[in-house]
MMTF fields as JSON, N, C-alpha, C and O atoms, coordinates in Angstrom:
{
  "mmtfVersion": "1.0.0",
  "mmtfProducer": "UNKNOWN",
  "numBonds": 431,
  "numAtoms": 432,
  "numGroups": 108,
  "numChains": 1,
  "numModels": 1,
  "chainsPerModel": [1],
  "groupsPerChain": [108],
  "chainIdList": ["A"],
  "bondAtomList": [4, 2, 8, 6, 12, 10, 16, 14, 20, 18, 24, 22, 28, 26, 32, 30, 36, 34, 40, 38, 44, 42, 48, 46, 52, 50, 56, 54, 60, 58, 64, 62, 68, 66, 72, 70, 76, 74, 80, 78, 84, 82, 88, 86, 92, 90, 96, 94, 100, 98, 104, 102, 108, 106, 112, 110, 116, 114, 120, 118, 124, 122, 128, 126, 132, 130, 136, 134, 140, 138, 144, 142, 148, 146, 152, 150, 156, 154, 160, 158, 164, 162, 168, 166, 172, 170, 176, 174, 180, 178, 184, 182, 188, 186, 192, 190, 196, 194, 200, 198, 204, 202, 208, 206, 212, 210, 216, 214, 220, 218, 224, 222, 228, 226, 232, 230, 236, 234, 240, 238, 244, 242, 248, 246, 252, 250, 256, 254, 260, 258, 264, 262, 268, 266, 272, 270, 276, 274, 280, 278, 284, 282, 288, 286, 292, 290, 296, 294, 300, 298, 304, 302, 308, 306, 312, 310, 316, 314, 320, 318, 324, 322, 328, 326, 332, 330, 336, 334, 340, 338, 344, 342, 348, 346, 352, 350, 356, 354, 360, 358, 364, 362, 368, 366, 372, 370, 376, 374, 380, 378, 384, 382, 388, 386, 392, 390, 396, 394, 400, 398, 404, 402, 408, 406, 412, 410, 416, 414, 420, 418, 424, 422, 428, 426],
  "bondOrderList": [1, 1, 1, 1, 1, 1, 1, 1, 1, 1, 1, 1, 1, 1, 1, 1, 1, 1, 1, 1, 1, 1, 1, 1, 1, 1, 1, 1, 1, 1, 1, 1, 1, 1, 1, 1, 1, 1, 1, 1, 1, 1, 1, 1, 1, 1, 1, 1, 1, 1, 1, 1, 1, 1, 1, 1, 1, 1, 1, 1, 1, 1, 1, 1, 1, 1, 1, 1, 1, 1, 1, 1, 1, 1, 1, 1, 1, 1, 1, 1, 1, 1, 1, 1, 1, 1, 1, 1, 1, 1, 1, 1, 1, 1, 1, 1, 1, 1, 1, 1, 1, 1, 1, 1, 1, 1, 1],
  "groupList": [{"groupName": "UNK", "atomNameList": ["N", "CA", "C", "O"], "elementList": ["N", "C", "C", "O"], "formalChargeList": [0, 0, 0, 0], "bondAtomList": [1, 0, 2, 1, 3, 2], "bondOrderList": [1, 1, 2], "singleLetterCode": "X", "chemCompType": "L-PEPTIDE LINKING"}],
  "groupTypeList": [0, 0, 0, 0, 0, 0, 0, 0, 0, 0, 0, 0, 0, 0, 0, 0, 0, 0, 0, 0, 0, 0, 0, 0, 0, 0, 0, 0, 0, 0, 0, 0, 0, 0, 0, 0, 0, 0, 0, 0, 0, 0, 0, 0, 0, 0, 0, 0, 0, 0, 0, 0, 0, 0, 0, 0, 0, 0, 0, 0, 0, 0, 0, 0, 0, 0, 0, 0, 0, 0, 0, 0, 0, 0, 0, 0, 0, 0, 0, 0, 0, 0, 0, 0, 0, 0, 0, 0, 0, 0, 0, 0, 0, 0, 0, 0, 0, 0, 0, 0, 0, 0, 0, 0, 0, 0, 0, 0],
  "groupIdList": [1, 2, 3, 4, 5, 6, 7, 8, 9, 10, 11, 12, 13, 14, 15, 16, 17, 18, 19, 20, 21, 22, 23, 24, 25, 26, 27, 28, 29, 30, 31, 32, 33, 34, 35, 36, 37, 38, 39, 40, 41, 42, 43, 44, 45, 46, 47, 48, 49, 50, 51, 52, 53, 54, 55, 56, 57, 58, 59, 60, 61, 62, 63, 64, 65, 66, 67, 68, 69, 70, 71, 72, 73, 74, 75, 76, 77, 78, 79, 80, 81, 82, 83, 84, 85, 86, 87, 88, 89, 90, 91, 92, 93, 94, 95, 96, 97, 98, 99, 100, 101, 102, 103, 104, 105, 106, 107, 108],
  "secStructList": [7, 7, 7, 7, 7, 7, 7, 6, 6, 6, 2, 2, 2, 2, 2, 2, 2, 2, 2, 2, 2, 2, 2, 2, 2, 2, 2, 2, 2, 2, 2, 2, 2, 2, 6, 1, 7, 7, 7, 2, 2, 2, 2, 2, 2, 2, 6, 6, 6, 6, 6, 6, 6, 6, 6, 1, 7, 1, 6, 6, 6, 1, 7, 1, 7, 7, 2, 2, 2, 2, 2, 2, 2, 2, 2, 2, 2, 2, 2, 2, 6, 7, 7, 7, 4, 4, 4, 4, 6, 0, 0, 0, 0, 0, 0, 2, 2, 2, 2, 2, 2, 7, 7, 2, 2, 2, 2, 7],
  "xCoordList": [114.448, 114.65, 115.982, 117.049, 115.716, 117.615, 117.726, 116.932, 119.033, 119.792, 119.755, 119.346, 120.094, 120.657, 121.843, 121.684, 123.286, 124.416, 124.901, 125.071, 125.196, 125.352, 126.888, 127.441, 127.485, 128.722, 128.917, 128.188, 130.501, 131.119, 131.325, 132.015, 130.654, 130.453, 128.684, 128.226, 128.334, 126.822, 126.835, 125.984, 128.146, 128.399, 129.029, 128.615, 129.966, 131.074, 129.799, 129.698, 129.017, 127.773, 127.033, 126.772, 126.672, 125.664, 126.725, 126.423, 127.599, 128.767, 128.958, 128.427, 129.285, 129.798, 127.997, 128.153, 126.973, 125.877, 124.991, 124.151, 125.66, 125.364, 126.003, 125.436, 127.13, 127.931, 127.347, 126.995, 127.01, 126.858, 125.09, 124.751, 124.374, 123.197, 122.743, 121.74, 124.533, 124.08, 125.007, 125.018, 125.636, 126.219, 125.084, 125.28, 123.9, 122.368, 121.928, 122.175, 121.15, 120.206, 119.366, 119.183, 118.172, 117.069, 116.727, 116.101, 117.315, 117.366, 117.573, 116.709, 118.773, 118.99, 117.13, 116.506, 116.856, 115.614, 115.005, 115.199, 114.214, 113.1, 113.405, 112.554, 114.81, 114.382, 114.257, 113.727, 115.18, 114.355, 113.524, 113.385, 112.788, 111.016, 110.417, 109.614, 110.448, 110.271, 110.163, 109.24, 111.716, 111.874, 110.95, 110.698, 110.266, 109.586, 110.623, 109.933, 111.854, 112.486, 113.119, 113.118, 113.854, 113.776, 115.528, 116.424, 115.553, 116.601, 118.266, 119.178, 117.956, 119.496, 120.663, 121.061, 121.121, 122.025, 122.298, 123.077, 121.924, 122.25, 122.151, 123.168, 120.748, 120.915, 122.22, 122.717, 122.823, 123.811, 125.421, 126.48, 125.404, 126.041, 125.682, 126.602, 124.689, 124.386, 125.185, 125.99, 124.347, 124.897, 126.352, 126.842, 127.312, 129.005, 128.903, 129.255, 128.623, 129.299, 128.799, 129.127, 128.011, 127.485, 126.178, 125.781, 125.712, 124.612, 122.782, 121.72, 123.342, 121.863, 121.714, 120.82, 123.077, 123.248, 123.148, 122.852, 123.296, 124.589, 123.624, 123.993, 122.329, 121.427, 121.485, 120.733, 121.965, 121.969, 123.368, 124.462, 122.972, 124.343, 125.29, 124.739, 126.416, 128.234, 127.83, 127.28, 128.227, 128.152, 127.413, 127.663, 126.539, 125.829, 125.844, 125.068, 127.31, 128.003, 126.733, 126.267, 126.173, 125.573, 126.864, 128.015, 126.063, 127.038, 127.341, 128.124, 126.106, 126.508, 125.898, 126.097, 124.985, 124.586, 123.201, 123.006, 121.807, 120.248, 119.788, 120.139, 118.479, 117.921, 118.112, 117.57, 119.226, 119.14, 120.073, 119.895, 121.248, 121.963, 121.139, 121.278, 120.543, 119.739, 118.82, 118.258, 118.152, 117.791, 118.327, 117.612, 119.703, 120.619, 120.748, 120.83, 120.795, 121.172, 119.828, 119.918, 118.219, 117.545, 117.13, 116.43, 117.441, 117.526, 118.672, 118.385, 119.39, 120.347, 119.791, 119.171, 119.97, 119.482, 118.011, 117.809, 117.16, 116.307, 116.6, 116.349, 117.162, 118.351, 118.431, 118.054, 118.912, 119.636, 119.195, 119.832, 117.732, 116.463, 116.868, 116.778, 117.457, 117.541, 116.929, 117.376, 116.111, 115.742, 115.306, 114.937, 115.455, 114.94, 114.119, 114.491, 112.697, 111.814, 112.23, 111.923, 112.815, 112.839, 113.613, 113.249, 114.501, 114.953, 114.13, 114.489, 113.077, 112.289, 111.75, 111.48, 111.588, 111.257, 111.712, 111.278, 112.774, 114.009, 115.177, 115.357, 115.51, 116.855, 115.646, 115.195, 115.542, 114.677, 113.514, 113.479, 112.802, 111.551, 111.798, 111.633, 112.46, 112.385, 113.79, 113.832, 114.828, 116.654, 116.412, 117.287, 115.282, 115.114, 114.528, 114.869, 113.448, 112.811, 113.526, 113.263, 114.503, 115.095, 116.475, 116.917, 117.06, 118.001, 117.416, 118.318, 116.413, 115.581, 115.195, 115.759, 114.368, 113.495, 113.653, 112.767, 114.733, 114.996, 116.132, 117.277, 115.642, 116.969, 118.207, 118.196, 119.559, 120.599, 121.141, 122.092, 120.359, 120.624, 119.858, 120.464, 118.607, 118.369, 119.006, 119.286, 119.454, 120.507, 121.62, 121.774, 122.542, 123.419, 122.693, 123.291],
  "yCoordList": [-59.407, -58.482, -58.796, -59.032, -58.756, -59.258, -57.93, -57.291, -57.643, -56.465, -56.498, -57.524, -55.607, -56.214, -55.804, -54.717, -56.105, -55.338, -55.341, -56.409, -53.999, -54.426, -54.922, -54.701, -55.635, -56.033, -54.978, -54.042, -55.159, -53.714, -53.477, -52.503, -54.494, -54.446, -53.783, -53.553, -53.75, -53.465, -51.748, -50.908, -51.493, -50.08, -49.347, -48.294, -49.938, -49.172, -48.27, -47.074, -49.321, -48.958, -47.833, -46.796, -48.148, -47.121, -45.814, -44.747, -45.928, -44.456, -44.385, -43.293, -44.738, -43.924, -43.987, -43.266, -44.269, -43.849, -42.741, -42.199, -42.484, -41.595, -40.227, -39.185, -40.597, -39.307, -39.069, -37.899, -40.079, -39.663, -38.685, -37.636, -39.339, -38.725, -37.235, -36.546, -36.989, -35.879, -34.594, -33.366, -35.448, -34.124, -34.079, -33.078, -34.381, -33.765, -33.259, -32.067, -33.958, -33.731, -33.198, -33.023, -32.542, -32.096, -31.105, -31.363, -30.048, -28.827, -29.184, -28.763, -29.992, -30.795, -31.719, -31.652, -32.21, -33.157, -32.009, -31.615, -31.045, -30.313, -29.899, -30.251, -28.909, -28.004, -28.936, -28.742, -30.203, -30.918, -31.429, -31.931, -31.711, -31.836, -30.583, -30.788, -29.47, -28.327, -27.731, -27.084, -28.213, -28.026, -28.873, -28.485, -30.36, -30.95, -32.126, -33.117, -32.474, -33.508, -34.479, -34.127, -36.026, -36.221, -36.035, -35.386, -37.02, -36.972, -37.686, -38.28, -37.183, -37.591, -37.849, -38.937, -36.73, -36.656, -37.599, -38.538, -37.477, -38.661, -39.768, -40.398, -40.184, -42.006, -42.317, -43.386, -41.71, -41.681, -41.442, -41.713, -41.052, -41.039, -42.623, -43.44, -42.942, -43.747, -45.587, -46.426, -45.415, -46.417, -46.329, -47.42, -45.166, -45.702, -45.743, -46.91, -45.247, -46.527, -47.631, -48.013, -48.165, -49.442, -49.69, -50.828, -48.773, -48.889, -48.985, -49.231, -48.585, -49.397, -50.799, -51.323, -51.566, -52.982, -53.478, -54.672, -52.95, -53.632, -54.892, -55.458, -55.264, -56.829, -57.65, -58.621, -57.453, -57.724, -59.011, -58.795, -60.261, -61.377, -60.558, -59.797, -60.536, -60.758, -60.757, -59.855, -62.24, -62.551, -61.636, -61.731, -60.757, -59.969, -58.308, -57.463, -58.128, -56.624, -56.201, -55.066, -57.181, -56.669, -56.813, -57.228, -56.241, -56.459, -57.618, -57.951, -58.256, -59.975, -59.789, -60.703, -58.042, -58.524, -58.994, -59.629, -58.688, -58.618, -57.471, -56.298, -58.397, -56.997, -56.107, -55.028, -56.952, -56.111, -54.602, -53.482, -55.149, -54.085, -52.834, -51.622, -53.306, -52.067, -51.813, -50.788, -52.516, -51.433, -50.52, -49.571, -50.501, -49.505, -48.492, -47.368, -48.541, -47.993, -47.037, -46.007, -47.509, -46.858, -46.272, -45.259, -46.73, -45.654, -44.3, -43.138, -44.547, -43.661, -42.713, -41.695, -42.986, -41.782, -41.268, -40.083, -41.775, -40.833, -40.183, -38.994, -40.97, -40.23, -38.88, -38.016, -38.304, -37.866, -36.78, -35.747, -36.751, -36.017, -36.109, -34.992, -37.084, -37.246, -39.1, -39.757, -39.291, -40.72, -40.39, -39.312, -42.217, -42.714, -43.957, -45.122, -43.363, -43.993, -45.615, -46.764, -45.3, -46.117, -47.107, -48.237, -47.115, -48.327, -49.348, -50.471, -49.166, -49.992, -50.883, -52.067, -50.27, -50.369, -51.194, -52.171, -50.524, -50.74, -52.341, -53.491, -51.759, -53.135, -54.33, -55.449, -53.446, -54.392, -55.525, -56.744, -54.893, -55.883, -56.62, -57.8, -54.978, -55.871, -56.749, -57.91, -56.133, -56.79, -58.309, -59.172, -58.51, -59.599, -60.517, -61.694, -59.805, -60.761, -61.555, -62.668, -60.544, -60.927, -61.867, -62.755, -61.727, -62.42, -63.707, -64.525, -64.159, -65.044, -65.996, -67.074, -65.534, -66.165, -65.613, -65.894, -64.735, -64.203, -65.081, -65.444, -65.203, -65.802, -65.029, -63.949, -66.073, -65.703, -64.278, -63.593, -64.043, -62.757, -61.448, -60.387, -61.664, -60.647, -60.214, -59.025, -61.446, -61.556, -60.348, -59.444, -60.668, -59.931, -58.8, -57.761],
  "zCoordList": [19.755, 18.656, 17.976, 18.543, 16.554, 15.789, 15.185, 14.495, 15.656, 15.388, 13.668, 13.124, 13.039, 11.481, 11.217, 10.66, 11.311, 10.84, 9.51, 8.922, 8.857, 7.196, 7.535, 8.613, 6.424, 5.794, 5.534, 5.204, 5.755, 4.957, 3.749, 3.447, 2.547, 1.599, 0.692, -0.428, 2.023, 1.49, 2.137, 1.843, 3.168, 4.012, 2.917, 2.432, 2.608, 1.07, 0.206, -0.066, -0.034, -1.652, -1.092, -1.7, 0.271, 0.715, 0.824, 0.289, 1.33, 1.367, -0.18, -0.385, -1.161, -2.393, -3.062, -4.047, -3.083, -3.455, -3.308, -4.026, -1.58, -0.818, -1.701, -2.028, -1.89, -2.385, -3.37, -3.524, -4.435, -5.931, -5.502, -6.05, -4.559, -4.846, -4.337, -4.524, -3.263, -2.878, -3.844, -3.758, -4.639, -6.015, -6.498, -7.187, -6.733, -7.459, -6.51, -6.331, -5.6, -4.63, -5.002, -6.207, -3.598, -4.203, -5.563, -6.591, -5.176, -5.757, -7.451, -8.22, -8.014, -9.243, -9.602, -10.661, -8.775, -9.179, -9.256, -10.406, -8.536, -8.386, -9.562, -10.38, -10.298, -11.554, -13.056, -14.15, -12.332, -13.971, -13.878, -14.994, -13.333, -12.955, -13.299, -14.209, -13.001, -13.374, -14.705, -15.199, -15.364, -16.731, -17.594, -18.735, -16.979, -17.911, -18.026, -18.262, -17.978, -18.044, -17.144, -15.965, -17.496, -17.072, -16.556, -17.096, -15.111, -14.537, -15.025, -14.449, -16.469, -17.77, -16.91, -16.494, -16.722, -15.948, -14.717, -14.882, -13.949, -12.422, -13.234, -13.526, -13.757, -14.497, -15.221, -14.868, -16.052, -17.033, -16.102, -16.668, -15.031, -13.924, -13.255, -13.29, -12.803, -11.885, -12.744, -12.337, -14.05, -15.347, -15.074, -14.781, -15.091, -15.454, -14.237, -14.07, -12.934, -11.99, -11.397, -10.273, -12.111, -12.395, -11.342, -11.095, -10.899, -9.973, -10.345, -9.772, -11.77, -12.268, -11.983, -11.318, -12.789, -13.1, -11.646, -11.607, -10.533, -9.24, -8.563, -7.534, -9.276, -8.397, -10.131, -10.209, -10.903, -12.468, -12.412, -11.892, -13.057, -12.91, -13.702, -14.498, -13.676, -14.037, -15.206, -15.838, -15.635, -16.781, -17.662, -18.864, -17.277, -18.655, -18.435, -18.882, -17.366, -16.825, -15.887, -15.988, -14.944, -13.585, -12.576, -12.71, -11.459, -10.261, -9.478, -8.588, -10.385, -9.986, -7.96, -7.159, -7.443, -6.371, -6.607, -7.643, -5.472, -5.465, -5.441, -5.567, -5.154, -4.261, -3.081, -2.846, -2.199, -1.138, -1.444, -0.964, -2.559, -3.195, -4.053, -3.892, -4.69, -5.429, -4.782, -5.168, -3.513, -2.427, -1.836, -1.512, -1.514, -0.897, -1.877, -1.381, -3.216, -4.175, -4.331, -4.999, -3.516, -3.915, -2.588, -2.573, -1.712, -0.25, -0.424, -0.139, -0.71, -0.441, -1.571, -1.264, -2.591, -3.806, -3.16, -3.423, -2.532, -2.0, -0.869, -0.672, -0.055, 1.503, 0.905, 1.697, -0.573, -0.777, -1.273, -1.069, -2.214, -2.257, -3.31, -3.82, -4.267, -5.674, -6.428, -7.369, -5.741, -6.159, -7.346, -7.812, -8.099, -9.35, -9.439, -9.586, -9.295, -9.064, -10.264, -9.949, -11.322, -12.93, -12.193, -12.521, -11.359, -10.952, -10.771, -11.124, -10.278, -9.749, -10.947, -10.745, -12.265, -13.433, -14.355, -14.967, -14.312, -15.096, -14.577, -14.978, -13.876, -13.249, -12.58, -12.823, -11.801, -10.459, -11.423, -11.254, -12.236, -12.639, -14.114, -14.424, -15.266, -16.453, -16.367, -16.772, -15.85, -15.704, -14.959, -15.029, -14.324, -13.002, -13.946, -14.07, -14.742, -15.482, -16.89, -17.346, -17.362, -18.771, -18.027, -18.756, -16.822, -16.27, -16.034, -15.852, -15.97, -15.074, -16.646, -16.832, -17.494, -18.68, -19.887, -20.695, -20.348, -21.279, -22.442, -22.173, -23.324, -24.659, -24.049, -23.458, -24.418, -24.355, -25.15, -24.774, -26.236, -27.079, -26.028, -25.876, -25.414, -24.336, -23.527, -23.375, -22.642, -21.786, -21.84, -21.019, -23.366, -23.437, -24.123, -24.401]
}
């Protein structure tokens, strides 16, 4: 059996992600689900501290990590009872794809 130990760089993300997702948490998701909208707030939070971008290259203001980073980014926000399903959407598929085969004007 192989143990897995995170870096204390992949421990840092999961502790300050942790934090950001438990200033919403459930109760924040359930009433704007409720209200009909969506989760503005945390994303627009999540964007300035760069945790949309954080598997997105440097060069075009990602975090220059992968996937295993915006996996943490998407464990913990559900850890937290505030996940964003759009990551998956958003960074992970179209950011992967326009980083990957996209014109330099996409790019940026």
């Amino acid at each position: 059996m192989t143990t897995l130990i995170e870096s204390e760089e992949h421990q840092a993300l999961r502790k300050a992600v942790s934090a950001l997702g438990k200033r919403y948490g459930r109760d924040y998701l359930t009433r704007v689900m409720a209200e009909g909208r969506y989760p503005t707030e945390l994303w627009q939070e999540a964007a300035k501290l760069g945790y949309l971008g954080v598997s997105l290259p440097e060069e075009y203001g990602g975090g220059g990590g992968g996937i295993a980073e915006l996996s943490i980014v998407l464990e913990e926000l559900g850890a937290s009872g505030a996940p964003l399903l759009m990551l998956v959407v958003s960074p992970a598929i179209c950011g992967t794809v326009i980083s990957r085969f996209g014109t330099e004007d996409q790019k940026r």
